[in-house]
C-alpha positions in Angstrom: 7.8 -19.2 0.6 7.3 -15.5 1.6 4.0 -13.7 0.1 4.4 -10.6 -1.7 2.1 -7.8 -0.2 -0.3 -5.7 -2.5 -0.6 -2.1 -2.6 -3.2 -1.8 0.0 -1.5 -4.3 2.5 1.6 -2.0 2.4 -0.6 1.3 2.7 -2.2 -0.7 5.7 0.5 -0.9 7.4 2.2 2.2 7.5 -1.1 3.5 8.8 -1.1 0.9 11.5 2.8 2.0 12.0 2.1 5.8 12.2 -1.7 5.7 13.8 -0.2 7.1 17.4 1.4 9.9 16.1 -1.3 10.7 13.4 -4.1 11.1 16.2 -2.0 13.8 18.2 -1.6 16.0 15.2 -4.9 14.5 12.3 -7.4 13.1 14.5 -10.7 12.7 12.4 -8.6 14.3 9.1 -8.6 10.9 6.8 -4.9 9.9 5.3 -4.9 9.3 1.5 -1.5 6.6 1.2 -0.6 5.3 -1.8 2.4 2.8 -2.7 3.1 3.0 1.7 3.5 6.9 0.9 1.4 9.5 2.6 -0.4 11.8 0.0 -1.9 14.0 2.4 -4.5 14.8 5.2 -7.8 15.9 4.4 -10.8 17.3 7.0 -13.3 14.3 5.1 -13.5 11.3 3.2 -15.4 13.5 -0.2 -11.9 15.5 -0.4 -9.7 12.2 -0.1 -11.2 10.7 -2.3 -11.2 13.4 -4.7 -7.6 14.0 -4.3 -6.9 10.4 -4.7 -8.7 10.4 -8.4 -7.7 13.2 -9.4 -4.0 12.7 -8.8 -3.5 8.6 -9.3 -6.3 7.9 -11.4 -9.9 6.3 -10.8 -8.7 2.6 -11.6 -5.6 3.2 -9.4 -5.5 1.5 -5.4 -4.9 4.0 -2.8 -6.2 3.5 0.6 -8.7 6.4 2.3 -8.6 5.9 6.0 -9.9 8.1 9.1 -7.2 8.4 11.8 -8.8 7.5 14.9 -6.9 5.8 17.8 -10.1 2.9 17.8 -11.6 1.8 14.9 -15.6 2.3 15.3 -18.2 -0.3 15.5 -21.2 0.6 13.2 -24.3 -1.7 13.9 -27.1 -1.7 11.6 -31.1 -3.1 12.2 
């Protein structure tokens, strides 16, 4: 029996699908993706966000994500 994926699953993976290209052109710009569609690129996570509310709605998913080619390792004492 096949899963259904949720929003953010789907809006995972077309930044997983597009991450190459995204770094040459948005590197450290963070993608707002909703529904697997691309909302826009932003130069931080404040106006993402922002954008995000504004135009779906505070109880709506959309995924904020920073295109980097690695994800970073935070380590906190």
């Amino acid at each position: 029996m096949a899963t259904r994926k949720t929003g953010l699953e789907a809006d995972f993976q077309v930044f997983e699908r597009h991450r190459k290209d995204w770094v040459r052109q948005h590197e450290g710009e963070f993608v707002l993706i909703r529904t697997a569609t691309v909302a826009g690129f932003y130069p931080d996570y404040e106006s993402a966000l922002r954008a995000g509310v504004q135009t779906f709605g505070v109880t709506s998913e959309f995924l904020v994500k920073q295109v980097c080619l690695e994800e970073p390792v935070f380590v906190i004492y």
